[in-house]
N, C-alpha and C positions, 0 to 999 in steps of 0.2 A: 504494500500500500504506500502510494507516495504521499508524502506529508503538504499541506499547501502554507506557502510561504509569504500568499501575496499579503500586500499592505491591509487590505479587508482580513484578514483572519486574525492579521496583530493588531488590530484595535482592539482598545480595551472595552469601545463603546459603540454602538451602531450609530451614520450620521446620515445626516441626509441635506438636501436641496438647500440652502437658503442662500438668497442672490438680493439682499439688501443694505443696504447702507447703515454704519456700524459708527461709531466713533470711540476712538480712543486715548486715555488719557498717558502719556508717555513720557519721560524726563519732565516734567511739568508743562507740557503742553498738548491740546486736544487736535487731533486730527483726524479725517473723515476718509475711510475707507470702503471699498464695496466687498460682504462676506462674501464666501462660496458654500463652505457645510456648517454644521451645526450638528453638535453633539452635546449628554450630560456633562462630557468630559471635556469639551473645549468647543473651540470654532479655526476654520481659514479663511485666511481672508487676502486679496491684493495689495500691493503695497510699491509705489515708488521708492518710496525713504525704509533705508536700509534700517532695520529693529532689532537690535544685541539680542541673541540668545542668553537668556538665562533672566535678560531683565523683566523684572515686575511691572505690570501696568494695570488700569481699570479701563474696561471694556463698557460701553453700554451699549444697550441692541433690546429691540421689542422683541419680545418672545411671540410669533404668533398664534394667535385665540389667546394670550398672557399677558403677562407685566411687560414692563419697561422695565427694564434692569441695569444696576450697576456692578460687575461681577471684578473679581481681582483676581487677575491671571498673569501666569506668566508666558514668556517669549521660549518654546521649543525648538524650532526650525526654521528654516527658510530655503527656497526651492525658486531656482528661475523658470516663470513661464510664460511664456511668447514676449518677452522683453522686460518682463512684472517679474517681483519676489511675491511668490507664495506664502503668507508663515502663515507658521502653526500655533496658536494657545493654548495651555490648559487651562482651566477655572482652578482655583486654590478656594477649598472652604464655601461653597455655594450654600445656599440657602437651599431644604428638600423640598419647599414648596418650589423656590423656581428649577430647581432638578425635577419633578415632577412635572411640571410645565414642559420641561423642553421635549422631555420622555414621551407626551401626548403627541407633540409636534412630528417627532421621531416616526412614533408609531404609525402614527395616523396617513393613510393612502391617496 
């Protein structure tokens, strides 16, 4: 049996769609990004300006059919694509009502 290695099977978290405009708060200043997914466990998002791994930042983004949310996350990755940096966030510490929120988002077809 071969084992599968792709990126979907190492997530810790199922993600899905989200193609909305996000802002982020970063070295003390806010900047307006457009996401791509959406997970309990973070989000991606595009990015001109280049965002340190490792560093902390506060994300806000409407959860939809949810809140509005301010989440404290940090900077995982970053990935060039079609001239853009991809990153990646995780949430640090979320609240399980809006984990619960994003979960419906997730789920929901």
């Amino acid at each position: 049996m071969q084992k599968d290695t792709s990126l979907e099977s190492l997530r810790k978290f199922p993600r899905k769609n989200y193609s909305r405009l996000i802002s982020v708060l970063y070295k003390g200043q806010y900047y307006t990004f457009e996401s791509i997914e959406l997970s309990e466990g973070g989000l991606s998002f595009l990015s001109d300006l280049v965002l340190d791994n490792g560093m902390e930042c506060i994300v806000n983004l409407q959860i939809p059919k949810g809140d509005f949310v301010s989440i404290r996350g940090t900077i995982r990755h970053s990935s060039k694509v079609n001239g853009q940096l991809n990153i990646g966030l995780s949430f640090d510490k979320m609240a399980f009502s809006n984990k619960r929120q994003i979960r419906s988002f997730v789920a929901a077809r």
